[in-house]
N, C-alpha and C positions, 0 to 999 in steps of 0.2 A: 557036318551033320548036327540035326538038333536032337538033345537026347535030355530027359527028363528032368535034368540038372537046367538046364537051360530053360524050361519051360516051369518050373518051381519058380527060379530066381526073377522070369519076369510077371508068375501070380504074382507074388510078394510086394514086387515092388506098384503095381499097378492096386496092389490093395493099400499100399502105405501110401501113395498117390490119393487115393478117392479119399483115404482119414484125414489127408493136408486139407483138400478142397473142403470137407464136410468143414473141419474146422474155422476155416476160411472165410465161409458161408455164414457160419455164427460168429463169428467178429463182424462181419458186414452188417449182420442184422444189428447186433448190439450197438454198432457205432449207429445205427439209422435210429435205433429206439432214442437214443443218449440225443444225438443232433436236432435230429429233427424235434422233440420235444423241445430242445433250449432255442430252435429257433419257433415255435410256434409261441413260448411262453416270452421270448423277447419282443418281437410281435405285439403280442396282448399288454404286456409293462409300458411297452412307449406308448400305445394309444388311451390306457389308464393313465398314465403319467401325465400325458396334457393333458386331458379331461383332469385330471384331482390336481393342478396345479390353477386352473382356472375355477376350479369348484374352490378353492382354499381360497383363491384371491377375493373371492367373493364373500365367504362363508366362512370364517377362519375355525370355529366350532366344528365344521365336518372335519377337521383334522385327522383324529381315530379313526372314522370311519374312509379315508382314500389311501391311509395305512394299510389300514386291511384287507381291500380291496386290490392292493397294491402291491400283497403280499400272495394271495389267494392264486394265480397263475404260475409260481414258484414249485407249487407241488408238481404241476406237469414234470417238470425238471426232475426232482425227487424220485417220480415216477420210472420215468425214463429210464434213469442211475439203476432203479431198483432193477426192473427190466431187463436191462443191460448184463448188470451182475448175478442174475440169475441165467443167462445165458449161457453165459460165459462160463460160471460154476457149475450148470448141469450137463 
């Protein structure tokens, strides 16, 4: 017989169930925010990186300027991180 003892212990655990998955759920995202941003921003670096590697060869004075340029896609990442750890904190 099922008796209300029985049907307590399996609320409980089907609710401690759906808080894993919730949690679950935001790790997923956070790894998606984290990933995907370092793969969008590694992307954008290597197609900067040839372009300012033949803009220097040419131009040695643009230097600073494929620095920073080169630097600028980085934030995405930073981004991401923040994202991520926001996620995972709230």
């Amino acid at each position: 017989m099922v008796n209300q003892r029985h049907i307590e212990i399996c609320v409980v655990s089907i609710i401690k169930w759906c808080k894993t998955m919730v949690s679950m759920e935001v790790a997923f995202g956070a790894a998606l925010a984290f990933g995907l941003g370092a793969i969008g921003t590694g992307w954008a670096q290597s197609r900067i990186g040839s372009a300012g590697a033949g803009t220097i060869a040419e131009k040695p004075e643009l230097t600073g300027i494929v620095i920073v340029l080169e630097a600028i896609p980085e934030t995405m990442v930073i981004l991401g991180f923040v994202i991520a750890a926001m996620m995972i904190i709230m």
